[in-house]
MILO-311218 format. One line per 3 residues: number of its first residue (from 1); their letters; for each residue x, y, z of N, C-alpha, C. Coordinates in steps of 0.1 Angstrom, whole numbers. Layout:
residues N
NUM) A) X:Y:Z:X:Y:Z:X:Y:Z  ...
This chain:
residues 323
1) XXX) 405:-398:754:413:-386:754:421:-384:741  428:-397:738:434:-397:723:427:-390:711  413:-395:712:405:-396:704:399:-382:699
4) XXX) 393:-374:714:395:-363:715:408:-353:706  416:-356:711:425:-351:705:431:-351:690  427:-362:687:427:-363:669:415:-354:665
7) XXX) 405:-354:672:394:-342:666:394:-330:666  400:-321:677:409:-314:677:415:-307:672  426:-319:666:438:-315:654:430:-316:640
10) XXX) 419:-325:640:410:-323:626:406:-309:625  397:-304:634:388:-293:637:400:-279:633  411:-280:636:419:-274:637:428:-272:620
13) XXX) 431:-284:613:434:-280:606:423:-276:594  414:-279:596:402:-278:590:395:-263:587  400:-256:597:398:-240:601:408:-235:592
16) XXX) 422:-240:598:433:-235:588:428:-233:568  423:-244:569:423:-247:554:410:-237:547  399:-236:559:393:-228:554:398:-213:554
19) XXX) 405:-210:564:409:-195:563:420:-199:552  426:-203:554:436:-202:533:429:-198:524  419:-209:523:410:-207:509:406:-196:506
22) XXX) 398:-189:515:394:-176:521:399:-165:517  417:-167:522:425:-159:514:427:-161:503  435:-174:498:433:-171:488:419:-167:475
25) XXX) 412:-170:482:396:-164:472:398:-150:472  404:-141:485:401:-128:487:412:-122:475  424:-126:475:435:-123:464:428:-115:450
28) XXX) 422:-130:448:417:-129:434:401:-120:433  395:-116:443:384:-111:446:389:-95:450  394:-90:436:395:-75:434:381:-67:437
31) XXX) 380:-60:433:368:-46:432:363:-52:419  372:-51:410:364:-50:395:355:-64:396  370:-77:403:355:-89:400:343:-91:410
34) XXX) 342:-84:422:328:-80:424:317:-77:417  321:-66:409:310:-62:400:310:-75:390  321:-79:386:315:-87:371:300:-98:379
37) XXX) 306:-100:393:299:-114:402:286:-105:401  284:-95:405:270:-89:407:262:-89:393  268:-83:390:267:-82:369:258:-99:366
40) XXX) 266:-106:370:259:-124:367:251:-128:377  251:-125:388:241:-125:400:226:-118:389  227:-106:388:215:-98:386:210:-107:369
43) XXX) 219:-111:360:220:-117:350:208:-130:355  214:-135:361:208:-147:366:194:-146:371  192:-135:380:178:-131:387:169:-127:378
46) XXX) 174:-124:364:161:-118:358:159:-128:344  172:-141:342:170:-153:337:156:-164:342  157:-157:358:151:-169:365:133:-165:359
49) XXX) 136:-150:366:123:-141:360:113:-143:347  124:-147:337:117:-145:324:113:-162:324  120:-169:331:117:-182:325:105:-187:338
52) XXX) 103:-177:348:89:-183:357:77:-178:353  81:-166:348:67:-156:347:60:-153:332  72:-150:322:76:-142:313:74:-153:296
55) XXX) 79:-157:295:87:-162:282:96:-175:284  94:-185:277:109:-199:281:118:-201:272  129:-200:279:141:-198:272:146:-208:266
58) XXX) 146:-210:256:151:-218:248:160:-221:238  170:-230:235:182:-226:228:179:-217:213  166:-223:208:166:-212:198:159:-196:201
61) XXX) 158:-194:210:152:-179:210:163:-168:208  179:-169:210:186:-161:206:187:-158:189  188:-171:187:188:-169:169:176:-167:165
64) XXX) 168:-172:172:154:-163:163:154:-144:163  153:-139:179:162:-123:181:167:-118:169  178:-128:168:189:-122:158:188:-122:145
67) XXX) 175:-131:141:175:-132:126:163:-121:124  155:-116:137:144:-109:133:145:-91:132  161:-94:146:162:-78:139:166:-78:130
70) XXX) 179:-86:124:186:-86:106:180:-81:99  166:-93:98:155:-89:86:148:-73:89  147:-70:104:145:-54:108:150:-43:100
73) XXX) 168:-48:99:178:-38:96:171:-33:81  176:-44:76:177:-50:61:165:-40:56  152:-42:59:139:-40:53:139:-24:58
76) XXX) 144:-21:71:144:-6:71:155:1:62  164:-4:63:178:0:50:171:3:35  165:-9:30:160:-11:17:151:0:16
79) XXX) 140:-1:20:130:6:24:131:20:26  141:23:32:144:40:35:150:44:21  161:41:12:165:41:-1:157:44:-7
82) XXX) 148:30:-8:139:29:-22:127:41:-21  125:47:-10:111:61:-7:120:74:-17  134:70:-14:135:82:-14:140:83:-30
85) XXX) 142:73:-36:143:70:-50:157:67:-54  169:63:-41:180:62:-45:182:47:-46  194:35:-46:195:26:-49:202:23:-34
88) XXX) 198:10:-30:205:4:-17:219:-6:-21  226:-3:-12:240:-9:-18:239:-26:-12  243:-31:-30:237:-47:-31:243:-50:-19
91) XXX) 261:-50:-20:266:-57:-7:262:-57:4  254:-45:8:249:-45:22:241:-48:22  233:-51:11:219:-54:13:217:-70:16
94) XXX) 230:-81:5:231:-92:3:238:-102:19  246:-91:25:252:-96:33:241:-97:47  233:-88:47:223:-86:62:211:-98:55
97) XXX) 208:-104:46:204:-108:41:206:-126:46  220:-123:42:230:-136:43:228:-142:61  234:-130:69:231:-129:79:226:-135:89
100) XXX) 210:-126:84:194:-132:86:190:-148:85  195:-153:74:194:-161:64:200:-178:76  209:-172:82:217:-182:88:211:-182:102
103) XXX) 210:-175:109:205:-171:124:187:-177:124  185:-175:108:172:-180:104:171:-195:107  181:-203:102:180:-217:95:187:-219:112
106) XXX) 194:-217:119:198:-225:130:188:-225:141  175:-212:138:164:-211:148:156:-225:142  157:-228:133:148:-235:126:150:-246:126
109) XXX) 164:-253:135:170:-262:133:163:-273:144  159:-260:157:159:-266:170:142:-269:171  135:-265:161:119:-268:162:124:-278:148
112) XXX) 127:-283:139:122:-293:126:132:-305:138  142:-308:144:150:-319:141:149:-325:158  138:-340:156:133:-340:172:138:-353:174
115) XXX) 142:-362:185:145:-374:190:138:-383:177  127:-383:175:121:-391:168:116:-387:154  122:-379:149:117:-378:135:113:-364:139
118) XXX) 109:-358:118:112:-344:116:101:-336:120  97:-328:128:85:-323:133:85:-310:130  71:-309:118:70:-303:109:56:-296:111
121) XXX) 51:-288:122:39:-282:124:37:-271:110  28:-264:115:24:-251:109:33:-239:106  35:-239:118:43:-225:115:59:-227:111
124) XXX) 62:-238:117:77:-240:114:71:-248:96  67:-249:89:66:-252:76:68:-239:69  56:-230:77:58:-214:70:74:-209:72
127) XXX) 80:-210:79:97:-202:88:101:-210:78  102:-224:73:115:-231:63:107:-224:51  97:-226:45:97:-222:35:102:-209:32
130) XXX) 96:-198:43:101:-186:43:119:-182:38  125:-189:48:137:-189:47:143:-193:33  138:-209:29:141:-211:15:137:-196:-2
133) XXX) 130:-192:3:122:-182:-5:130:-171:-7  136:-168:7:148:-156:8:164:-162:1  165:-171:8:177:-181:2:177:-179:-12
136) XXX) 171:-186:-18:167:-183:-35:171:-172:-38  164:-161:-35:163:-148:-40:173:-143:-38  184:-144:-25:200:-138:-23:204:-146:-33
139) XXX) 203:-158:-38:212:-163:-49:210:-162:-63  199:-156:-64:192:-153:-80:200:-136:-75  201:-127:-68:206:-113:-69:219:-111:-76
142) XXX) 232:-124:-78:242:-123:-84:239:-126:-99  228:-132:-103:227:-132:-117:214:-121:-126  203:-121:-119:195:-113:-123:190:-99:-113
145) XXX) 185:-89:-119:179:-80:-109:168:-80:-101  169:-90:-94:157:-90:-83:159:-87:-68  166:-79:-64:168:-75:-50:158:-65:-46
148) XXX) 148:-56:-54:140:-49:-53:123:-62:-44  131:-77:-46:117:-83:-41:119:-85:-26  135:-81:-22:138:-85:-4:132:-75:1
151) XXX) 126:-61:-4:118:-56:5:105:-63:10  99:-72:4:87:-78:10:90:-89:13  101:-100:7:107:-109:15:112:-106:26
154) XXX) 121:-101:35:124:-97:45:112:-95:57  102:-89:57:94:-89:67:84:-101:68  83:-109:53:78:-122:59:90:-132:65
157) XXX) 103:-131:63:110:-139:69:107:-134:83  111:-120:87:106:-117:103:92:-121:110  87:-119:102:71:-126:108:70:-143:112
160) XXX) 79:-149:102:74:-164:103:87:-169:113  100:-164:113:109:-167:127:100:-169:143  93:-156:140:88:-150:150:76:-163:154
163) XXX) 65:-162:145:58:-169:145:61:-185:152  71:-190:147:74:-203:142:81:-207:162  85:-195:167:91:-193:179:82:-194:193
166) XXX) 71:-181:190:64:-176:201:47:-184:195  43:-185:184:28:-191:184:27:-207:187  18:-205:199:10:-218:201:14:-230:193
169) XXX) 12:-238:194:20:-254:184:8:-263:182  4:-267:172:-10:-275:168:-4:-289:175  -11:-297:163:-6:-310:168:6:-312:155
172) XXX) 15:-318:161:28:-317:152:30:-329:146  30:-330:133:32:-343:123:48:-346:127  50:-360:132:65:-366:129:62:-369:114
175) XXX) 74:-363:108:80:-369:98:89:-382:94  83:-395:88:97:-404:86:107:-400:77  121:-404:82:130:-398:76:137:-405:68
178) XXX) 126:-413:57:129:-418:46:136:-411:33  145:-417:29:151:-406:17:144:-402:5  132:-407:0:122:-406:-7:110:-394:-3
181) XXX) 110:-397:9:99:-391:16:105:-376:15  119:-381:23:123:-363:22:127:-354:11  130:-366:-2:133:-357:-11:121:-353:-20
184) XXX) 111:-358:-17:96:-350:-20:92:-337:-13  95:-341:0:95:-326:9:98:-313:6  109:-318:3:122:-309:1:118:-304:-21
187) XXX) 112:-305:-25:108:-308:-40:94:-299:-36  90:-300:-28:76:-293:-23:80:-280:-19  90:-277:-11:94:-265:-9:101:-257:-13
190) XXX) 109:-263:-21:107:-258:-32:101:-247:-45  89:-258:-45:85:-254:-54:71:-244:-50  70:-245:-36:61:-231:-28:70:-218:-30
193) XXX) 83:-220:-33:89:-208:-25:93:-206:-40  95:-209:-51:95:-204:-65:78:-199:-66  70:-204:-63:58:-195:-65:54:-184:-58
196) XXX) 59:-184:-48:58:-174:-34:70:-157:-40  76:-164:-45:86:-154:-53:78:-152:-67  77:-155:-78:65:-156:-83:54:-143:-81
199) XXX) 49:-147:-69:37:-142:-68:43:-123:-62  53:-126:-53:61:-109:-52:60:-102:-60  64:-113:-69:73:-103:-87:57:-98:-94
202) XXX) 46:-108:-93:34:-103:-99:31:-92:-91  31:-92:-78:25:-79:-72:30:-68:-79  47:-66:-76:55:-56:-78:49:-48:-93
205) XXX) 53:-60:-103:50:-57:-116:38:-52:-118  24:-58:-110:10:-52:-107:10:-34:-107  21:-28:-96:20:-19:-90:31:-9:-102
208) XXX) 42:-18:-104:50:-9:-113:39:-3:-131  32:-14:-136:22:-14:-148:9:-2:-141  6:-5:-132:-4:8:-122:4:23:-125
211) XXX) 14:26:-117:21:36:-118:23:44:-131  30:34:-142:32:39:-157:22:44:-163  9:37:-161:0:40:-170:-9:51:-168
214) XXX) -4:54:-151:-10:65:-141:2:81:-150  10:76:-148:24:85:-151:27:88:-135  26:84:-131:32:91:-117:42:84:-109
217) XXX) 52:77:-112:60:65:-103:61:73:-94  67:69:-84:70:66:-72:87:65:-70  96:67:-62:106:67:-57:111:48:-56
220) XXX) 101:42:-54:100:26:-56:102:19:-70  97:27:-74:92:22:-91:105:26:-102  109:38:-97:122:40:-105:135:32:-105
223) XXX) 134:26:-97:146:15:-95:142:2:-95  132:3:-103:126:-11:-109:136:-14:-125  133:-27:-128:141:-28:-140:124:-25:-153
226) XXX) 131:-27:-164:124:-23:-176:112:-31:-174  97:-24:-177:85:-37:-176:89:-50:-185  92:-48:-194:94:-61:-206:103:-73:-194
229) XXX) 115:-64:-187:125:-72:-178:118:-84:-170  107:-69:-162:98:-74:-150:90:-92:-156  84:-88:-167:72:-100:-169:84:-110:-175
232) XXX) 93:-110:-179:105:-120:-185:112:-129:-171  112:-121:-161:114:-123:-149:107:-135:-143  92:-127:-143:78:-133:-135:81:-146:-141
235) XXX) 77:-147:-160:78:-160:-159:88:-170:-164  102:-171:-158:113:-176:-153:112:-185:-141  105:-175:-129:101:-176:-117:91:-190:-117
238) XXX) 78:-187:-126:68:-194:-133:76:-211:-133  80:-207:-147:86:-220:-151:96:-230:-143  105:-224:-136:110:-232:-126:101:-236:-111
241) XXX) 93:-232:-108:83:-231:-96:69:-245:-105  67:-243:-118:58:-256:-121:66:-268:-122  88:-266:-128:88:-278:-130:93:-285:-115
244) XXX) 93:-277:-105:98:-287:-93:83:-289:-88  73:-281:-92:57:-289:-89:55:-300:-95  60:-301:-105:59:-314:-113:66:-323:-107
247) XXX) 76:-323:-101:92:-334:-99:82:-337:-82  74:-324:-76:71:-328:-65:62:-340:-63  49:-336:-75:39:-344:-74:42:-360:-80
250) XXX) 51:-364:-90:59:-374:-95:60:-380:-81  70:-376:-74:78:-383:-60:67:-388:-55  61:-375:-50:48:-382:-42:40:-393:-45
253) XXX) 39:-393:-56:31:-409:-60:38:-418:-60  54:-417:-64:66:-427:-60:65:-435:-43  63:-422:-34:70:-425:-25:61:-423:-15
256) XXX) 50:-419:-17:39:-416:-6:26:-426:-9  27:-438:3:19:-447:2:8:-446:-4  -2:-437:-1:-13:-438:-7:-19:-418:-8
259) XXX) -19:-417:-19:-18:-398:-20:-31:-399:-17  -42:-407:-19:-57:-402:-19:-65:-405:-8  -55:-414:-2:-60:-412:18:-67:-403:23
262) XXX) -75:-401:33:-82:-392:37:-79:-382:41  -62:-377:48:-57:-372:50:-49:-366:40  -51:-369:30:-44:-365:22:-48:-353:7
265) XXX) -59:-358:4:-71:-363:-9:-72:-348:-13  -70:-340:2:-77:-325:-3:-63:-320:-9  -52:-321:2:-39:-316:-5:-33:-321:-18
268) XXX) -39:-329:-23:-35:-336:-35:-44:-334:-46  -57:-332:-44:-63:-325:-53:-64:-311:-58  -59:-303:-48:-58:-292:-47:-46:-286:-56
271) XXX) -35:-295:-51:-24:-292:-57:-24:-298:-74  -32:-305:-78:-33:-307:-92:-40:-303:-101  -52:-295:-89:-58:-283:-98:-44:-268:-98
274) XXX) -42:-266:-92:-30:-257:-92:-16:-262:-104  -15:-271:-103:-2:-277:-116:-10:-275:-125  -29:-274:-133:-38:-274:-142:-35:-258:-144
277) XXX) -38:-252:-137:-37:-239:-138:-23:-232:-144  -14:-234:-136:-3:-227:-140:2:-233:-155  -3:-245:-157:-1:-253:-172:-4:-243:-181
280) XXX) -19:-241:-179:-29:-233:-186:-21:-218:-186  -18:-211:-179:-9:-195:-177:7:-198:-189  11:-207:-182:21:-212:-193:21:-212:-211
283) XXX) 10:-223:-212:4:-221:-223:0:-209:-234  -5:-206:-220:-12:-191:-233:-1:-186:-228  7:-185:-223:17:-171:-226:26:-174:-240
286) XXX) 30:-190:-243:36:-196:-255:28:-193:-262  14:-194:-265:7:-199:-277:1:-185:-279  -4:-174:-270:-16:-165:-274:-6:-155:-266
289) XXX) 5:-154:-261:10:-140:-257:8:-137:-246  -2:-141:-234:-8:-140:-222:5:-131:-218  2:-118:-212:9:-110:-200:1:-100:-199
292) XXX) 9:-91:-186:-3:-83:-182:-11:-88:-169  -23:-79:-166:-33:-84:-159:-33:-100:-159  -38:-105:-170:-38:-119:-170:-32:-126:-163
295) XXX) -20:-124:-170:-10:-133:-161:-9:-134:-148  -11:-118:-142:-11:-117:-129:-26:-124:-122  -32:-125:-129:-47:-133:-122:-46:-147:-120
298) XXX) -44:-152:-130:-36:-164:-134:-27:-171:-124  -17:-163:-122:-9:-165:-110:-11:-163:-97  -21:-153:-96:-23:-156:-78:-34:-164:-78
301) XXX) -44:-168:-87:-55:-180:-88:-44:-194:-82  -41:-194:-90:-27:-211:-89:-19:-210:-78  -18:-196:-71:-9:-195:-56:-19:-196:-51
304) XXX) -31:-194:-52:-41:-193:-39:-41:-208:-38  -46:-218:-45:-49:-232:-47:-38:-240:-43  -27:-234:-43:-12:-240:-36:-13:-238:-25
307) XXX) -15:-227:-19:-12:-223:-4:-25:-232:0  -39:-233:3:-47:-241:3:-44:-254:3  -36:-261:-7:-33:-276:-6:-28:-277:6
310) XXX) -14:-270:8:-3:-273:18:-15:-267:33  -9:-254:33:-15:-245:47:-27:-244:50  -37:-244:41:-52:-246:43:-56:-262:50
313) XXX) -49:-271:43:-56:-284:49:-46:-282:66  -31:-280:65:-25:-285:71:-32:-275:87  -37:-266:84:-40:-254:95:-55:-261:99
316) XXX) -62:-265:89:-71:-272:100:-69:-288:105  -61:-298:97:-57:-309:106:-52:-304:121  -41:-293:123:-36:-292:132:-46:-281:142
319) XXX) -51:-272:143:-55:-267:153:-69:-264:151  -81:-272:144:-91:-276:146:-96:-288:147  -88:-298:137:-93:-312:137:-84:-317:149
322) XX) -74:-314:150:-63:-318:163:-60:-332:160  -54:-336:143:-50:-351:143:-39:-346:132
């Protein structure tokens, strides 16, 4: 009967405590925070949605979003100006740039940096270099005139975020994160993304030398700097893009066990017919004058053979040979 009665008085205050709570829950459970609760309810149900059916959510998919409309804004901004023949305002242009640039590198952070070393697929090689390429070029815009090349940098930065986010994943090289190893890396990417810029400035200048000799510019072309500027530019671009090829290929024999491994042999031969090449463009531009057409042949010959070392071998190790 005691015992009973202690249960009772449990069961009893037990009610009490839940009708308190109750009230007090109801206090704070206005009108307005109903809706916020439904608002996160519905939030939640269509979180659940995208991550069963849809898409997987992952910490970098917001920053990727964000860096891909930036580069959206940016290239529609630029882009709309330059048709119409007026000039896009640097600060806005440098800042959505800046932006981009950052939203870029932290998407990029959550695919390169893994429990075990730096995992360095395909497409995330293309997104850093991309980003490095854009980097560059916002910080070459305070000294020289080249913001006229973020119109075509910008939509490859969008493409390779994108890429590097949503495409399929080969088989992914760990990287050791030896300080040798990475400062070869990093010497490598360099010196893609000085040729990759490079290779912009040849286009541009391709199309600006087309136009003049047509007489007909374009709305684009008028807010180009002087051609003499343009090819002075190109090979600046040149010369700094062979000597970090050079500091690259150096390291690598420093610090990479064996360059002519089997895995290796194509990317390393490849890339030293490419360092032969741009020698040779260099050359005759000191010795015999080389510009013009030339130069521009010259230089996308020696980009093609670069991209081939890196992305050619690395696109079929990874999603044909699958090693």
């Amino acid at each position: 009967m005691a015992a009973r009665t202690v249960i009772n008085m449990s069961s009893a205050s037990l009610r009490r405590g839940q009708v308190a709570d109750y009230s007090e829950d109801c206090v704070w459970r206005t009108p307005r925070t109903f809706v916020v609760w439904g608002f996160y309810a519905k939030l939640s149900a269509f979180r659940a949605c995208l991550t069963g059916f849809m898409l997987p959510l992952s910490p970098s998919l917001l920053t990727t979003l964000a860096a891909a409309c930036l580069y959206a804004a940016a290239t529609l901004y630029q882009g709309t100006r330059l048709a119409t023949g007026a000039k896009a305002n640097k600060r806005l242009l440098v800042t959505l740039g800046v932006l981009a640039v950052l939203a870029h590198s932290a998407s990029l952070l959550t695919h390169l940096l893994t429990p075990i070393g730096l995992g360095l697929d395909f497409f995330s090689a293309a997104s850093l270099i991309a980003a490095a390429v854009i980097a560059l070029t916002l910080l070459a815009c305070s000294r020289i005139p080249v913001e006229n090349l973020l119109v075509l940098l910008f939509p490859l930065g969008a493409a390779t975020v994108l890429l590097a986010q949503f495409a399929p994943a080969g088989t992914v090289q760990i990287i050791d994160e030896e300080p040798g190893i990475l400062a070869h890396i990093l010497l490598s990417i360099l010196a893609y993304g000085m040729f990759t810029i490079a290779v912009f400035q040849a286009l541009l200048l391709l199309v600006q030398d087309h136009q003049l000799k047509h007489k007909h510019p374009s709305g684009l072309i008028k807010n180009f700097p002087p051609l003499q500027t343009m090819e002075s530019l190109l090979f600046g671009f040149l010369w700094a893009g062979w000597t970090l090829l050079s500091m690259s290929l150096i390291s690598g024999w420093f610090f990479v066990e064996n360059l002519f491994a089997q895995h290796l042999v194509h990317k390393t031969l490849l890339a030293c017919l490419a360092w032969i090449v741009f020698s040779v463009l260099l050359w005759g531009r000191n010795r015999l004058g080389w510009r013009g057409h030339k130069a521009i042949r010259w230089t996308l010959a020696g980009f093609c053979l670069l991209m081939l070392a890196y992305f050619g071998s690395k696109l079929v190790r990874e999603y044909i040979l699958h090693i």
